[in-house]
VONU-960696 format. One line per field, with one value per residue (C-alpha): x, y, z; residue in one letter. Coordinates in nm, 2 decimals. Layout:
N
c1 X/...
c2 Y/...
c3 Z/...
type A/...
//
This chain:
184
c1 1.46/1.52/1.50/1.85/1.68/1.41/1.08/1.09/0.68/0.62/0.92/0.99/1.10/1.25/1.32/1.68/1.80/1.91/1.54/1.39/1.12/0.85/0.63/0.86/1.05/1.11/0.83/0.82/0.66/0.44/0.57/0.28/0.37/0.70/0.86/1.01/0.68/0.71/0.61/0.33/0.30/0.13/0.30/0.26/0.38/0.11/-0.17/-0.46/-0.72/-1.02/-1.16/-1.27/-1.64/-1.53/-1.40/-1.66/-1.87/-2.20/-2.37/-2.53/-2.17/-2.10/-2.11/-2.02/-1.69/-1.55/-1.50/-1.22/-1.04/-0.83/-0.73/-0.33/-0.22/-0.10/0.11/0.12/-0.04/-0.42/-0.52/-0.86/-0.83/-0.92/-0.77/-0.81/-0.52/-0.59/-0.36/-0.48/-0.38/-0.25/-0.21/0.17/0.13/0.01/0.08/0.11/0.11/-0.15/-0.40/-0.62/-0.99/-1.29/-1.58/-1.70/-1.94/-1.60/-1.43/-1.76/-1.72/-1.39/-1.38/-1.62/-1.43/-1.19/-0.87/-0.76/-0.56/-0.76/-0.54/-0.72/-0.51/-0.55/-0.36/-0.09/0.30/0.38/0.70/0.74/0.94/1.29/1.23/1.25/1.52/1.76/1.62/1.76/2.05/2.11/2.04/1.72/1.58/1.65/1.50/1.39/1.22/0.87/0.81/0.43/0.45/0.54/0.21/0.08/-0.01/0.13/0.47/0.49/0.49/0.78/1.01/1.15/1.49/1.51/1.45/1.66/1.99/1.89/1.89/1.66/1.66/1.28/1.20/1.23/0.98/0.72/0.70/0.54/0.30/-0.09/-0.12/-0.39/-0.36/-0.73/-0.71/-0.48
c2 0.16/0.56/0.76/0.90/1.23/1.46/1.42/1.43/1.48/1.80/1.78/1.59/1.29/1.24/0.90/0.91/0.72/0.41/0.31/0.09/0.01/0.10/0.23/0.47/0.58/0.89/1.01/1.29/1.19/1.44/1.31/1.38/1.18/1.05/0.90/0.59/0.34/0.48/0.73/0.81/1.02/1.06/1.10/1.44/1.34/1.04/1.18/0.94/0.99/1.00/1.27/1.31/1.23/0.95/0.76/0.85/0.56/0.67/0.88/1.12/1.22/1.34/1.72/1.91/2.08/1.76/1.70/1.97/1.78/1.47/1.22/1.13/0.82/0.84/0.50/0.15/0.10/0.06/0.18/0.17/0.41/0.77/1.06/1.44/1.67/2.06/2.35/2.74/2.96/3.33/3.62/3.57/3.25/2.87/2.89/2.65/2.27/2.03/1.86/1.60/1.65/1.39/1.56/1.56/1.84/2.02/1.93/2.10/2.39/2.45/2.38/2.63/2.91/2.86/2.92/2.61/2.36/2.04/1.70/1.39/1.05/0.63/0.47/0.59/0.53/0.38/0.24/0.05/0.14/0.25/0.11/0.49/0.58/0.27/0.34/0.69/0.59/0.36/0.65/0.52/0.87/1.25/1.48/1.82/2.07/2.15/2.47/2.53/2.64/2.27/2.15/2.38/2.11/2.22/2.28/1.93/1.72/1.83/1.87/1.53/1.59/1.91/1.81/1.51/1.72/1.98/2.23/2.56/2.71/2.58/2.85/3.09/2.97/3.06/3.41/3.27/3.04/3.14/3.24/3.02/2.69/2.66/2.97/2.74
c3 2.13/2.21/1.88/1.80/1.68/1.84/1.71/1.32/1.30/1.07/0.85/0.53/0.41/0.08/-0.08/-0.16/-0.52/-0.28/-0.17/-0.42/-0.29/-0.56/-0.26/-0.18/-0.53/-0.54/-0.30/-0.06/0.27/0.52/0.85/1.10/1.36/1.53/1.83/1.99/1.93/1.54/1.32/1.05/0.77/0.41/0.06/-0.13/-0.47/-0.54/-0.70/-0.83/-1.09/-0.82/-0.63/-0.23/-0.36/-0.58/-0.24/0.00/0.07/0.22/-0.03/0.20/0.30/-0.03/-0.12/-0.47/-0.32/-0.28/-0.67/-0.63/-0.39/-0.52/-0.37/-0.30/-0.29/0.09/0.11/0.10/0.47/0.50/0.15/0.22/0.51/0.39/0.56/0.47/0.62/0.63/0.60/0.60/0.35/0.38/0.15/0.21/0.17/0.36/0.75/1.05/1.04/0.87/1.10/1.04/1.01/1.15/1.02/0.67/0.78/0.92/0.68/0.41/0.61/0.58/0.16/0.09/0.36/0.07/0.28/0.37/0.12/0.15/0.08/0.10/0.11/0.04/0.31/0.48/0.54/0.85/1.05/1.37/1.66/1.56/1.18/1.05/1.24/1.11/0.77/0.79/0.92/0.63/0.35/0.27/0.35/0.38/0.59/0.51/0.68/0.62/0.40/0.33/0.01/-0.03/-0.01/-0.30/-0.59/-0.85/-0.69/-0.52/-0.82/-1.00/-0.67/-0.59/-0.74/-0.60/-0.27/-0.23/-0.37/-0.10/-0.39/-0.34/-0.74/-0.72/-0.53/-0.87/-0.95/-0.72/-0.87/-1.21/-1.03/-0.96/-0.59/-0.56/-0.76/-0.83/-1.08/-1.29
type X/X/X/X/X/X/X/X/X/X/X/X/X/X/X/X/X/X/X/X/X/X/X/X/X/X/X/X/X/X/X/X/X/X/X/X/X/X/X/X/X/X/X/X/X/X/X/X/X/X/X/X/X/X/X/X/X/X/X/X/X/X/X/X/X/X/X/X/X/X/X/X/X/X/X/X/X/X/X/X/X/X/X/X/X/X/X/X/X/X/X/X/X/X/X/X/X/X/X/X/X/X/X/X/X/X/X/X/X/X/X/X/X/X/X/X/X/X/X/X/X/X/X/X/X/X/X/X/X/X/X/X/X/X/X/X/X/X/X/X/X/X/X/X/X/X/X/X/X/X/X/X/X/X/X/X/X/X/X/X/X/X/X/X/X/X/X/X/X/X/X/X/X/X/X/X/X/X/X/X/X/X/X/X
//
């Protein structure tokens, strides 16, 4: 089945008050990949109580910087699959689109440049062909475009209601929030 929409991959979805689906309450969805065989993308708003270190298997894969970096719960598909997503930060704030990284010795290098955002996820959501594009259609789901700033921590948590009512007043408060989150 053709996709009634372009390519949603890099935007948002937001649960809307009609999905009940306790996967899905209230989440806010990454979208990293769409198109007519499906789409695939992690939720922001999950966070667990364990860090990247705390999931890694193979102890000789495990470094110190990954204590810093916990670990989302990323959706109800394949919850044993770990992914890590990247996204650079700038002074004026986080630029470009996440991508996924392979490597845990990348990835090590890239935690300690200390300019990246680091987001490491259990599982992943996941719909087949045209399955995302009916449950849109039905209001199960809203789509928003992709601001960076969105994927700051601290900001992400609280935005849910925000984001489904398409209302922008969370944006005052970026001016009383740490430029970098880690200095909280």
């Amino acid at each position: 089945m053709k996709s009634k929409w372009p390519s949603l991959a890099g935007h948002l979805l937001v649960a809307t008050p009609k999905l009940m689906d306790p996967n899905f309450f209230q989440t806010i969805i990454y979208l990293m990949h769409h198109d007519d065989q499906g789409a695939l993308g992690f939720v922001l708003n999950r966070p667990t109580d364990e860090s990247l270190n705390e999931v890694i298997g193979d102890q000789s894969d495990r470094r110190p910087i990954f204590d810093r970096i916990q670990v989302l719960a990323g959706g109800p598909v394949n919850r044993d699959q770990l992914s890590v997503m990247m996204i650079k930060q700038m002074p004026e704030g986080p630029v470009g689109l996440p991508d996924l990284v392979s490597s845990i010795d990348t990835l090590e290098v890239y935690a300690k440049k200390g300019e990246f955002s680091i987001f490491a996820f259990r599982g992943y959501a996941g719909w087949s062909e045209g399955q995302l594009d009916e449950e849109i259609r039905d209001g199960a789901w809203r789509v928003r475009d992709m601001d960076p700033i969105i994927l700051n921590r601290n900001i992400v948590k609280g935005l849910w209601p925000f984001l489904n009512n398409g209302d922008n007043r969370w944006r005052a408060l970026l001016d009383y929030l740490p430029q970098n989150y880690e200095w909280n």
